[in-house]
PyMOL Python script that loads the backbone (N, CA, C, O; Angstrom):
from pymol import cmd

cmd.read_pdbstr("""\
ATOM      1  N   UNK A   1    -120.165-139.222 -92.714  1.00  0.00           N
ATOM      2  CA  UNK A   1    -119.119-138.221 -92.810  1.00  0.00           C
ATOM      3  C   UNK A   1    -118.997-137.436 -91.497  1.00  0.00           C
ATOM      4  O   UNK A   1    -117.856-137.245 -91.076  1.00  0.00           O
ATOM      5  N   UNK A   2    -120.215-136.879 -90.686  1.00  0.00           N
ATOM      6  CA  UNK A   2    -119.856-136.310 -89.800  1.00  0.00           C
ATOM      7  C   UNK A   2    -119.344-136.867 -88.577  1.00  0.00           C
ATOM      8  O   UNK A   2    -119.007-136.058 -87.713  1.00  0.00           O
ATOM      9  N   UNK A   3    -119.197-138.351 -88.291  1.00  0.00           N
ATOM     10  CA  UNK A   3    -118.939-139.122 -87.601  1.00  0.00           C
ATOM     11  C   UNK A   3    -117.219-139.101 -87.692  1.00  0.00           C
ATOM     12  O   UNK A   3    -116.371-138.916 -86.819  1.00  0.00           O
ATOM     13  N   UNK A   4    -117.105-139.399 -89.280  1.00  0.00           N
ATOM     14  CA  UNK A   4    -115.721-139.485 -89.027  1.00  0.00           C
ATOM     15  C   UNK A   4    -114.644-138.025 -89.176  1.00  0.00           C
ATOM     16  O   UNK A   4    -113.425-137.879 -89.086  1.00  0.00           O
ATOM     17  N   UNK A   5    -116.003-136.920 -89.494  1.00  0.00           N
ATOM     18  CA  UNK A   5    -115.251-135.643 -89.014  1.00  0.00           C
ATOM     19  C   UNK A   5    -115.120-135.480 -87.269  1.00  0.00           C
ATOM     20  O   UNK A   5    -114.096-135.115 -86.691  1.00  0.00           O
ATOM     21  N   UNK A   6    -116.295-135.812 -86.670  1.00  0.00           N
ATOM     22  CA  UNK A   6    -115.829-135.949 -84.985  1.00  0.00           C
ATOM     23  C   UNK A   6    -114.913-136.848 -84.753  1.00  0.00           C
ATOM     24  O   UNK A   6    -114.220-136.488 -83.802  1.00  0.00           O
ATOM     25  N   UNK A   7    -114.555-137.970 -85.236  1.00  0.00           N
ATOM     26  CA  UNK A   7    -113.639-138.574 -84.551  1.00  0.00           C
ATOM     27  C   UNK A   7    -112.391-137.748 -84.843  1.00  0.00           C
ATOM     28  O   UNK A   7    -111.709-137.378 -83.887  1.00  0.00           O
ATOM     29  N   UNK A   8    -111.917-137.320 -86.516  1.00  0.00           N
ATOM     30  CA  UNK A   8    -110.997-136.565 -86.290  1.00  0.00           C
ATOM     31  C   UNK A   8    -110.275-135.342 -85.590  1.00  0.00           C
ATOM     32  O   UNK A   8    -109.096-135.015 -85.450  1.00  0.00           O
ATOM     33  N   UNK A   9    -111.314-134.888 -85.267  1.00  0.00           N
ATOM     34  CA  UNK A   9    -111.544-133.501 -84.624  1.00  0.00           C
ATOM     35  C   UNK A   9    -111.131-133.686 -83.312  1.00  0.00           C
ATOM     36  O   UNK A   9    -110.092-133.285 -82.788  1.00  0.00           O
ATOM     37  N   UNK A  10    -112.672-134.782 -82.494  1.00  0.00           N
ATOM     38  CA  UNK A  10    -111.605-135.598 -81.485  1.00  0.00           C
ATOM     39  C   UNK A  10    -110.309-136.169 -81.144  1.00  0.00           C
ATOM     40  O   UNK A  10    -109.687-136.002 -80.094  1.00  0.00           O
ATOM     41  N   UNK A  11    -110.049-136.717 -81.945  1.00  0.00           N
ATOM     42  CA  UNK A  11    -108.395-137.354 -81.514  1.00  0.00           C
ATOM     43  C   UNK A  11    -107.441-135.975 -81.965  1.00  0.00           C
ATOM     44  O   UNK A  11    -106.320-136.031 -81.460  1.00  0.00           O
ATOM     45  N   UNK A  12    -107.615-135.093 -82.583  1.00  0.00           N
ATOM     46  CA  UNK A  12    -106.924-133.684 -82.631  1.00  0.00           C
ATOM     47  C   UNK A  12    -106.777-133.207 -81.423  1.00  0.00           C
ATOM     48  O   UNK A  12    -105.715-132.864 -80.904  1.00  0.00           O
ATOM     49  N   UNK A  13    -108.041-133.174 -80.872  1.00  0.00           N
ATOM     50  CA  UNK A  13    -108.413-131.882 -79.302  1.00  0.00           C
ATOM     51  C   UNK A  13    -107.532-132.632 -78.568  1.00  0.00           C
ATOM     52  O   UNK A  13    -106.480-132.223 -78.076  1.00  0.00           O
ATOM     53  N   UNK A  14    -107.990-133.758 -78.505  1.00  0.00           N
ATOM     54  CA  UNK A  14    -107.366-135.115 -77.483  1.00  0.00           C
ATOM     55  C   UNK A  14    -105.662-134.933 -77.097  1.00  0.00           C
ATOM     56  O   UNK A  14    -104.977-134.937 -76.074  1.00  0.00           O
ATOM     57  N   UNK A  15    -105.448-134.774 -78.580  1.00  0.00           N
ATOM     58  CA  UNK A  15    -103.952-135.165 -78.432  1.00  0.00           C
ATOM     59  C   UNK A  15    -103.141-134.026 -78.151  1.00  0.00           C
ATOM     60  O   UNK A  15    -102.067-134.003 -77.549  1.00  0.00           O
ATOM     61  N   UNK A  16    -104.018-132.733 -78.846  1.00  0.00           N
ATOM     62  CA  UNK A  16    -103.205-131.556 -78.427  1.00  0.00           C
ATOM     63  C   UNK A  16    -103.283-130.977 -76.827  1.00  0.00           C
ATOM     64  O   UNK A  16    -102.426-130.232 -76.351  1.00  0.00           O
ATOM     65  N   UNK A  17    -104.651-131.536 -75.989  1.00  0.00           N
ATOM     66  CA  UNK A  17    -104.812-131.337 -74.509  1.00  0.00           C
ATOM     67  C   UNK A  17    -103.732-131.851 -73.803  1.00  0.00           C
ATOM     68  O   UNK A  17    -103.064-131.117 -73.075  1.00  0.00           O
ATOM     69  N   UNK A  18    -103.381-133.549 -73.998  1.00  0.00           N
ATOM     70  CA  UNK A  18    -103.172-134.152 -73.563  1.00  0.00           C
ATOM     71  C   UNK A  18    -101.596-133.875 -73.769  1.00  0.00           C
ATOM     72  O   UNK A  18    -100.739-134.330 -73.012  1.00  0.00           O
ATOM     73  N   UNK A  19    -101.340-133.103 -74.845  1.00  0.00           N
ATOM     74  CA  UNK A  19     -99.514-133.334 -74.699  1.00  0.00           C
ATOM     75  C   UNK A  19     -99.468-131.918 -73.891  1.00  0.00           C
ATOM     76  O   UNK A  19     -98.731-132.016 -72.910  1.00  0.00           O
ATOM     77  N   UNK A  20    -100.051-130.640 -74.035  1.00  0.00           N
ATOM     78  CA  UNK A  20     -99.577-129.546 -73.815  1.00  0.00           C
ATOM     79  C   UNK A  20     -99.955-129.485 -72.087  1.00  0.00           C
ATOM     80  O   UNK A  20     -99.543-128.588 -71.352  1.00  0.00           O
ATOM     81  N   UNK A  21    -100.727-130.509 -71.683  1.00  0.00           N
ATOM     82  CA  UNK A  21    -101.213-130.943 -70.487  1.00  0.00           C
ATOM     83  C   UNK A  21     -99.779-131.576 -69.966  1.00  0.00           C
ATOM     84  O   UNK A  21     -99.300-131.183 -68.902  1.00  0.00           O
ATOM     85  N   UNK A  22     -99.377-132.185 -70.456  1.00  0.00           N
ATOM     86  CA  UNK A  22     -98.229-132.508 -69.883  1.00  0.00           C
ATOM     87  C   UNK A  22     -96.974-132.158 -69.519  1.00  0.00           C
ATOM     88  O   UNK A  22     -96.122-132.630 -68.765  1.00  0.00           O
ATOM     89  N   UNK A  23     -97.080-131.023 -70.381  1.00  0.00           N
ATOM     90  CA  UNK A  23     -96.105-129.881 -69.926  1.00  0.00           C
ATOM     91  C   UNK A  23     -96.584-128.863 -69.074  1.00  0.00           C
ATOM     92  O   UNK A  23     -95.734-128.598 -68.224  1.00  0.00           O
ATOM     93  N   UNK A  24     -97.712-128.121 -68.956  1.00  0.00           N
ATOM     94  CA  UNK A  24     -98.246-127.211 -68.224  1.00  0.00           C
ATOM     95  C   UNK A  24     -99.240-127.364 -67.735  1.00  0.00           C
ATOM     96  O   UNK A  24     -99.863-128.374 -68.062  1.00  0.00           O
ATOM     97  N   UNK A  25     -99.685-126.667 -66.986  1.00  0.00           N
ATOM     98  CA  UNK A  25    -101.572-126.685 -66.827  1.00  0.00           C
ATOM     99  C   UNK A  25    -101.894-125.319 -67.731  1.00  0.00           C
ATOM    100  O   UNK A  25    -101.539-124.172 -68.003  1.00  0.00           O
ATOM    101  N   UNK A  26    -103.117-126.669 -68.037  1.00  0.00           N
ATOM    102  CA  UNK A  26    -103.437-125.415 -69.444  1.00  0.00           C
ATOM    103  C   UNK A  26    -104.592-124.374 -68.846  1.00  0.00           C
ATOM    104  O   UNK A  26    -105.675-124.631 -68.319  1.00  0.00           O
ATOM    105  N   UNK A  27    -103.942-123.093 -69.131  1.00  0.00           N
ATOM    106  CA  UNK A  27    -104.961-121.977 -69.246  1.00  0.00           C
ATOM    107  C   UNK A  27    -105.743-121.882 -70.366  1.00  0.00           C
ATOM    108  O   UNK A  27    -105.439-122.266 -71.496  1.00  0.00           O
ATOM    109  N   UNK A  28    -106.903-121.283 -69.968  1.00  0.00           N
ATOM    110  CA  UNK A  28    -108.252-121.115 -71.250  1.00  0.00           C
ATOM    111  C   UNK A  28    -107.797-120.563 -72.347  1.00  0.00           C
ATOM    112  O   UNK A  28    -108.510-120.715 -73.340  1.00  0.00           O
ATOM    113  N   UNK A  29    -106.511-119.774 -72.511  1.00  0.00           N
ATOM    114  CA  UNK A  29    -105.963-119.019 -73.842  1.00  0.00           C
ATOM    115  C   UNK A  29    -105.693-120.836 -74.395  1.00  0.00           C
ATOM    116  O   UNK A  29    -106.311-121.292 -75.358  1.00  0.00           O
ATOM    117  N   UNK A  30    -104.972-121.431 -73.816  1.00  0.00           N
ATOM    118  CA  UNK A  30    -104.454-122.782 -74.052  1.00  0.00           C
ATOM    119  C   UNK A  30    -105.487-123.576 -74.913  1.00  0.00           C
ATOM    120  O   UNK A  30    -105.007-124.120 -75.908  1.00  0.00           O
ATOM    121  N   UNK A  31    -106.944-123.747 -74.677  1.00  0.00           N
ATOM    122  CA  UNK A  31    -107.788-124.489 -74.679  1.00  0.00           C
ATOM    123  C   UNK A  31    -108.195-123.732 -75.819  1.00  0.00           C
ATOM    124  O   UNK A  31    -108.475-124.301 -76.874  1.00  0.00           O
ATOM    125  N   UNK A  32    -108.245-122.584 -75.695  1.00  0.00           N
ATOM    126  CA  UNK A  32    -108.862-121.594 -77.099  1.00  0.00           C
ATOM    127  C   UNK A  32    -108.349-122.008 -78.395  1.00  0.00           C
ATOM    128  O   UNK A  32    -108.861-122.484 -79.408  1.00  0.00           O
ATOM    129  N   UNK A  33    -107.165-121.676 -78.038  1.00  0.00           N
ATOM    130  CA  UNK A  33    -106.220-122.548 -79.604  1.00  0.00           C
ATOM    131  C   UNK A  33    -106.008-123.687 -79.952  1.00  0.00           C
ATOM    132  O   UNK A  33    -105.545-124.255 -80.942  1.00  0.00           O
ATOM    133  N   UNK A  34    -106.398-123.942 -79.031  1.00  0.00           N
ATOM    134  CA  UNK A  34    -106.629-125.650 -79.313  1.00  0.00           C
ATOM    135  C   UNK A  34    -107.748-125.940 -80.042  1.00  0.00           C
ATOM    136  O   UNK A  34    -107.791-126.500 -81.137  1.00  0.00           O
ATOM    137  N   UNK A  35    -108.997-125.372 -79.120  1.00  0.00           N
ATOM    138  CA  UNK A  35    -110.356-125.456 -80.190  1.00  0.00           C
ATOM    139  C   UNK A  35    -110.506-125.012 -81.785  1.00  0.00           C
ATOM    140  O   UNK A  35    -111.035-125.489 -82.789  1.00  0.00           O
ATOM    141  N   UNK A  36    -109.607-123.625 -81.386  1.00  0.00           N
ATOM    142  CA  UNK A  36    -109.735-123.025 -82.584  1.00  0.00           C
ATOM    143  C   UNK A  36    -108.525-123.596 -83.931  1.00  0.00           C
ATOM    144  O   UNK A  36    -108.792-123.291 -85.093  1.00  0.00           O
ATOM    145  N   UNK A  37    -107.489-124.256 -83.680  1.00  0.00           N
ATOM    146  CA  UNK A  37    -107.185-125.076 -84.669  1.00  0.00           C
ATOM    147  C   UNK A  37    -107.888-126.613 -85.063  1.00  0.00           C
ATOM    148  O   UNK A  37    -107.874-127.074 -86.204  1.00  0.00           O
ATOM    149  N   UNK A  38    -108.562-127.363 -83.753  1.00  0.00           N
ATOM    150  CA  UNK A  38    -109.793-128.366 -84.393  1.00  0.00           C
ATOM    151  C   UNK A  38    -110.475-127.661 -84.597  1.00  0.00           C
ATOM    152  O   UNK A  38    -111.001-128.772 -84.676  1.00  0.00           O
ATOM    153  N   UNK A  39    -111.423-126.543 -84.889  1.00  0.00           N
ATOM    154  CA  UNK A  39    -112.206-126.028 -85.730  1.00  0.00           C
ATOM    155  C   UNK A  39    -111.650-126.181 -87.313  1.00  0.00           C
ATOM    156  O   UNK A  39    -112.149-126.708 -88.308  1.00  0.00           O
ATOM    157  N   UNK A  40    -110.807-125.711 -87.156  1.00  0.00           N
ATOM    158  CA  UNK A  40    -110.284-125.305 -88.687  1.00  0.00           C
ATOM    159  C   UNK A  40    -109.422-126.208 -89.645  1.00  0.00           C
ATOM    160  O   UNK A  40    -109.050-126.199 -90.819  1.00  0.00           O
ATOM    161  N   UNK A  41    -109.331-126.818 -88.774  1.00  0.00           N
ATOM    162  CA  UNK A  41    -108.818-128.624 -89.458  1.00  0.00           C
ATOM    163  C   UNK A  41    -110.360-128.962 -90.149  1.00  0.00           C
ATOM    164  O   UNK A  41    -110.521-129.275 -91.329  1.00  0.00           O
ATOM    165  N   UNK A  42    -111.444-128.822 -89.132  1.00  0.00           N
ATOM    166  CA  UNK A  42    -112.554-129.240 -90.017  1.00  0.00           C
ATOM    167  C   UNK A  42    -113.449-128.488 -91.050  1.00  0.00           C
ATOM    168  O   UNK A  42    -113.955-129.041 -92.027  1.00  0.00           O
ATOM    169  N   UNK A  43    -113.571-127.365 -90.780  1.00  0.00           N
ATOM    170  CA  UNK A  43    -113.886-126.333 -91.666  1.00  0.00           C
ATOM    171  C   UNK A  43    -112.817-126.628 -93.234  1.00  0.00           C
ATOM    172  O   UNK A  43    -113.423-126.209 -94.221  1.00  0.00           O
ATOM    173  N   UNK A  44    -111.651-127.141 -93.532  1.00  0.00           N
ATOM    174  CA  UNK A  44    -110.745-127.124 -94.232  1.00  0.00           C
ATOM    175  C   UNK A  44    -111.359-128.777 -94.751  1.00  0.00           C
ATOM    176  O   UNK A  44    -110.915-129.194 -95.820  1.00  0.00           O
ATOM    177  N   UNK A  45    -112.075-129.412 -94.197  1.00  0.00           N
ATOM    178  CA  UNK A  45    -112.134-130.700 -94.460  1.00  0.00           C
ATOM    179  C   UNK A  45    -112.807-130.827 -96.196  1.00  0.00           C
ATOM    180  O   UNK A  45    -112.584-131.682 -97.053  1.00  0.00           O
ATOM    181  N   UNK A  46    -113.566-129.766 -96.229  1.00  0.00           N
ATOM    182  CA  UNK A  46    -114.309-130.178 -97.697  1.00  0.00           C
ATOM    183  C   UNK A  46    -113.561-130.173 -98.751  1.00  0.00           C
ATOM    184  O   UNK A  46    -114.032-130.064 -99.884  1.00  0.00           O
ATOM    185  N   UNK A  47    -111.824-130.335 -98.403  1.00  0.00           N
ATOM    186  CA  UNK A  47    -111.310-130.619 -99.604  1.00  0.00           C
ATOM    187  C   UNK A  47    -111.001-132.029 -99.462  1.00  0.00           C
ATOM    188  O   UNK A  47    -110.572-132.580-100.476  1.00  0.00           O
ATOM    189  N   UNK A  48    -111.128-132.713 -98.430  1.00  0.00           N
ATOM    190  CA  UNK A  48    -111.080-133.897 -98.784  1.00  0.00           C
ATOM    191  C   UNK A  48    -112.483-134.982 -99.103  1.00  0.00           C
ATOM    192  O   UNK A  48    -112.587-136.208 -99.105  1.00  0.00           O
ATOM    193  N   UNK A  49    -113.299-134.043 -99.320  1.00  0.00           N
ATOM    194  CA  UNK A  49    -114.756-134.475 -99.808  1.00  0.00           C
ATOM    195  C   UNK A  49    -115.172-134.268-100.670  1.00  0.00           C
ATOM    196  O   UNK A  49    -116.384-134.226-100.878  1.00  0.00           O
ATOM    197  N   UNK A  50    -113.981-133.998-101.745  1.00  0.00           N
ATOM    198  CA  UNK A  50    -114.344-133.717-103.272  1.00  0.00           C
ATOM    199  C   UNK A  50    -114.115-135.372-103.803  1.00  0.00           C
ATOM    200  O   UNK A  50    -114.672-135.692-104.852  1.00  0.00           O
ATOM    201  N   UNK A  51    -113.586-136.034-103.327  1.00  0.00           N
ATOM    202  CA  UNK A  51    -113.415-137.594-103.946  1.00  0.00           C
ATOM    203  C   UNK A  51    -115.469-138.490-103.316  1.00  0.00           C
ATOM    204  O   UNK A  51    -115.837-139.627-103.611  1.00  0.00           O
ATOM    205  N   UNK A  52    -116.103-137.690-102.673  1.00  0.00           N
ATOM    206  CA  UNK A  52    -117.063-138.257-102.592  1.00  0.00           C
ATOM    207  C   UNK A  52    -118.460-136.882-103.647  1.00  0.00           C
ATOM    208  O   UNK A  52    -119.076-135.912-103.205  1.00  0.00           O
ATOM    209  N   UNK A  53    -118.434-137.315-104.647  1.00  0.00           N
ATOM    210  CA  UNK A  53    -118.660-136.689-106.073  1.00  0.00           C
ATOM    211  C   UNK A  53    -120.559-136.180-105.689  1.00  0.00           C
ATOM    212  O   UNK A  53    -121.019-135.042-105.786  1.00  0.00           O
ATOM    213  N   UNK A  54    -121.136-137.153-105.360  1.00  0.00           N
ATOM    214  CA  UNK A  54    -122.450-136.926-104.995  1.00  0.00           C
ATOM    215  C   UNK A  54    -122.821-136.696-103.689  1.00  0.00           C
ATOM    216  O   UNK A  54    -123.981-136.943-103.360  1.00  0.00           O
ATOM    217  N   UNK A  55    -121.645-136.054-102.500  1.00  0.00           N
ATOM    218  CA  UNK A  55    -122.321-135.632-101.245  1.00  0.00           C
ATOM    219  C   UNK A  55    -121.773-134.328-100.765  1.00  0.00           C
ATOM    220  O   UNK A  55    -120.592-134.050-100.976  1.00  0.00           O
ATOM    221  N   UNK A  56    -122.530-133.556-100.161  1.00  0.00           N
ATOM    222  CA  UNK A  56    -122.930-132.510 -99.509  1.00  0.00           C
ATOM    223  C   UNK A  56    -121.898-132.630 -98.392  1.00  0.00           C
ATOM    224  O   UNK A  56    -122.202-133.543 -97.623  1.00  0.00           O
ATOM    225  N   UNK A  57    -120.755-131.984 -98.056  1.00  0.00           N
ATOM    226  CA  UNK A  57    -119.906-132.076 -97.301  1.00  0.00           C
ATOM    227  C   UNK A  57    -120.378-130.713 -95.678  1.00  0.00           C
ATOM    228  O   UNK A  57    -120.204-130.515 -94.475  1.00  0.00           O
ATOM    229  N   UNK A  58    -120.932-130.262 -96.726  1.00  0.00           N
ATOM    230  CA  UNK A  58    -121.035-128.738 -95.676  1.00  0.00           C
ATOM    231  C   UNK A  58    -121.862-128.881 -94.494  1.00  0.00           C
ATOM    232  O   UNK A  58    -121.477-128.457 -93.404  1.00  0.00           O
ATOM    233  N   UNK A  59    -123.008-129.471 -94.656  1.00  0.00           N
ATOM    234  CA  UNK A  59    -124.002-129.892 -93.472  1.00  0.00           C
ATOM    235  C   UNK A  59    -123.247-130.829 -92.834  1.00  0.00           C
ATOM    236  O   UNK A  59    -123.343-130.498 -91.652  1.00  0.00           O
ATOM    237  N   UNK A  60    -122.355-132.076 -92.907  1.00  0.00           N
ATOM    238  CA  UNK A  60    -121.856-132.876 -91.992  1.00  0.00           C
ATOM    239  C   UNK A  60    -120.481-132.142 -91.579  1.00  0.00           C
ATOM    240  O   UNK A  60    -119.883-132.708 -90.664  1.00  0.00           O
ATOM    241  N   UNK A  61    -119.816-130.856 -92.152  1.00  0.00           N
ATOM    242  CA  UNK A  61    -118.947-130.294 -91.773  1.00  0.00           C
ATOM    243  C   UNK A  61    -119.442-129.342 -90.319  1.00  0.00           C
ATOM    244  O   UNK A  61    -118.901-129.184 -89.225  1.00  0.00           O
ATOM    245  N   UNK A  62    -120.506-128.914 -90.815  1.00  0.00           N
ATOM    246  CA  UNK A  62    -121.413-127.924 -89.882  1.00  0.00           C
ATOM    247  C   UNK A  62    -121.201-128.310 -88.254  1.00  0.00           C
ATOM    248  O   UNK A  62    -120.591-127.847 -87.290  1.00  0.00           O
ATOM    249  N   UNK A  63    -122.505-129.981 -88.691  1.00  0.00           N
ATOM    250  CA  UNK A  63    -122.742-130.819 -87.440  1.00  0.00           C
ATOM    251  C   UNK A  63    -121.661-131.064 -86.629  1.00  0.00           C
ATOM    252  O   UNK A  63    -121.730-130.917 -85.409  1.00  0.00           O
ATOM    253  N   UNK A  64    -120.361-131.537 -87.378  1.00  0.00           N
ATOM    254  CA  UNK A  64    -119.373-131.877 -86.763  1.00  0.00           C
ATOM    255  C   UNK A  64    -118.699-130.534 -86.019  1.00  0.00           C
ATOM    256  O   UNK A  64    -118.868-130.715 -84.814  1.00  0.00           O
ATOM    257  N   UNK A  65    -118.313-129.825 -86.141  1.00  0.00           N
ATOM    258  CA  UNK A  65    -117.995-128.119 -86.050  1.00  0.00           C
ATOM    259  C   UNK A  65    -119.200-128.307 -84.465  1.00  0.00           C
ATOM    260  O   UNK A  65    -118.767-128.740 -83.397  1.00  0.00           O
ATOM    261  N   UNK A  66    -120.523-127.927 -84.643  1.00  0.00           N
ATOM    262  CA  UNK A  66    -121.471-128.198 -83.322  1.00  0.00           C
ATOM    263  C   UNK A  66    -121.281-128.711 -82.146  1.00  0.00           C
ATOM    264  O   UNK A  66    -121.400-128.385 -80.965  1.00  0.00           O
ATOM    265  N   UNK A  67    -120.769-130.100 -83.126  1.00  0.00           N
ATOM    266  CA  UNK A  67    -120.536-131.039 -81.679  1.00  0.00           C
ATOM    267  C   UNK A  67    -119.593-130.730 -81.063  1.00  0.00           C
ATOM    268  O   UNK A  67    -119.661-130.545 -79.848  1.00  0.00           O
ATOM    269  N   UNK A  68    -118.209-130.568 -81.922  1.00  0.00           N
ATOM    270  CA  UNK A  68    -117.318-130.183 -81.116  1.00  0.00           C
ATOM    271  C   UNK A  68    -117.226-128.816 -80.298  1.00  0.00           C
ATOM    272  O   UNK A  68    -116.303-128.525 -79.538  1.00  0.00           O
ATOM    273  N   UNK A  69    -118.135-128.172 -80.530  1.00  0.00           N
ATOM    274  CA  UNK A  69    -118.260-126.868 -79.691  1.00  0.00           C
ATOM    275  C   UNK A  69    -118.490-126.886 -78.579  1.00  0.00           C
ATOM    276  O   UNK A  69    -117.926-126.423 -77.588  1.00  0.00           O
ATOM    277  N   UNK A  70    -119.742-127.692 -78.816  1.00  0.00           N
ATOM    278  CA  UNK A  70    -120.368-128.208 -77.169  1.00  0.00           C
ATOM    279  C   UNK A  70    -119.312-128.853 -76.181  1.00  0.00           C
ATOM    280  O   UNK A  70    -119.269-128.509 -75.000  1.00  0.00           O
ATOM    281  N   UNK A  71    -118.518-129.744 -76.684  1.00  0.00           N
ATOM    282  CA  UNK A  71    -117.292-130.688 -76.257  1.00  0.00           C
ATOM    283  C   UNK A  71    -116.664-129.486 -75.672  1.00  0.00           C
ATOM    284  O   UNK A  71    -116.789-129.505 -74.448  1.00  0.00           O
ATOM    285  N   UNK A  72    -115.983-128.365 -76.142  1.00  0.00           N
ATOM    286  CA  UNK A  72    -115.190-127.482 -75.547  1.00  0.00           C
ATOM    287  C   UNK A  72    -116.039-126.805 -74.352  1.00  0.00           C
ATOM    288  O   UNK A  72    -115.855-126.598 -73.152  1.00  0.00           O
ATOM    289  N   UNK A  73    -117.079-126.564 -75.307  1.00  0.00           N
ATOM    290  CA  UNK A  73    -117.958-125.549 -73.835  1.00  0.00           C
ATOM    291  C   UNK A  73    -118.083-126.354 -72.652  1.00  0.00           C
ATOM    292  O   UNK A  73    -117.801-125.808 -71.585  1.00  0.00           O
ATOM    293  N   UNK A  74    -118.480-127.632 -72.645  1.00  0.00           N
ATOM    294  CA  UNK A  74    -118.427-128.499 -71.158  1.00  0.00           C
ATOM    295  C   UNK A  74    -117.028-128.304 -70.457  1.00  0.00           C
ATOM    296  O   UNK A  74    -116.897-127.805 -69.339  1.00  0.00           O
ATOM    297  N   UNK A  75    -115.933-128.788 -71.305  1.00  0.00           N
ATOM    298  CA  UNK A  75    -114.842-128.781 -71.268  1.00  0.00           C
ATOM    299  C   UNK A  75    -114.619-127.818 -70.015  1.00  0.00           C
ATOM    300  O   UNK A  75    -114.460-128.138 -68.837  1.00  0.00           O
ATOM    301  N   UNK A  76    -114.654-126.422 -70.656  1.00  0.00           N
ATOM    302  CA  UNK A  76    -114.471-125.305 -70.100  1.00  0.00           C
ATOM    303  C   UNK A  76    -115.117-124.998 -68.891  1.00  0.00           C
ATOM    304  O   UNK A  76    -114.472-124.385 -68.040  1.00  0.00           O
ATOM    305  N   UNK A  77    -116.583-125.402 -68.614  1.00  0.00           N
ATOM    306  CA  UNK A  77    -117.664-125.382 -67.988  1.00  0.00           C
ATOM    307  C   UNK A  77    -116.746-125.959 -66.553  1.00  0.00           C
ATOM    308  O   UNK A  77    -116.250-125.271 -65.662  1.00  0.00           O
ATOM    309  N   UNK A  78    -116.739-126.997 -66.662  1.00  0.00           N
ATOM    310  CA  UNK A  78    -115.957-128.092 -65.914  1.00  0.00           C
ATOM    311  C   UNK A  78    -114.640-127.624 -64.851  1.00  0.00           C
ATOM    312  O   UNK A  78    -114.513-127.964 -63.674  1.00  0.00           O
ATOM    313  N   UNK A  79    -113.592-126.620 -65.770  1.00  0.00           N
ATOM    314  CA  UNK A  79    -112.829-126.178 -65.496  1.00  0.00           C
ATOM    315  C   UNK A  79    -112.895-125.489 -64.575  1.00  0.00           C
ATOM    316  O   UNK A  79    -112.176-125.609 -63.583  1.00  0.00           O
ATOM    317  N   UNK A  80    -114.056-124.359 -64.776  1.00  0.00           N
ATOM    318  CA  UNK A  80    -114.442-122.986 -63.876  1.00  0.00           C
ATOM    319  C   UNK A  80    -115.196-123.941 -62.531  1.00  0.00           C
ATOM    320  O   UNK A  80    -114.970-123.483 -61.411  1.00  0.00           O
ATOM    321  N   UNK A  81    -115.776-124.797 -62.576  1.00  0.00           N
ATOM    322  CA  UNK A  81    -116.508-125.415 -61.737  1.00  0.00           C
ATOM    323  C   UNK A  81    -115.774-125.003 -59.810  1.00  0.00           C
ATOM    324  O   UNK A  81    -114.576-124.753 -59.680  1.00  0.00           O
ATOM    325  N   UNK A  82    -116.411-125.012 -58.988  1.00  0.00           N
ATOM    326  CA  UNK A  82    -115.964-124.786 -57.723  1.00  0.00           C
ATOM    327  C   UNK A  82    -115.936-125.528 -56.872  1.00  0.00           C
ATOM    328  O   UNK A  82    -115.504-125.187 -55.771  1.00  0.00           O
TER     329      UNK A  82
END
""", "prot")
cmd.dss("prot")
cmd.show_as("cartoon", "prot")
cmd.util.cbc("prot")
cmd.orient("prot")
């Protein structure tokens, strides 16, 4: 599950960088809302983890949420770089 919560999460960040990238250069407000709606696409995910009856959605919601944090913080890291 948390695998295929990162991939979703991923191809979210991905696609929303990559189009609003193409119109502007994105400022960190840019990147913020970006993160912060793949956050909340996945945080929102445990309703589609009620069709899996015997698993624990919240810990692979968590992990996934983690990873992608780190993903932004490099992200960002990268940006400021000199």
């Amino acid at each position: 599950m948390t695998s295929m919560l990162m991939a979703a999460g991923l191809i979210r960040a991905y696609g929303d960088l990559a189009r609003q990238a193409w119109r502007k250069r994105l400022t960190n407000a840019d990147i913020a809302a970006i993160e912060r709606d793949t956050l909340t696409l996945l945080r929102e995910a445990h309703a589609s983890a009620e069709e899996f009856t015997d698993f624990e959605a919240e810990p692979a919601i968590a992990a996934a949420i983690a990873e992608l944090r780190r993903l932004f913080d490099a992200y960002r890291a990268e940006r400021t770089k000199d």
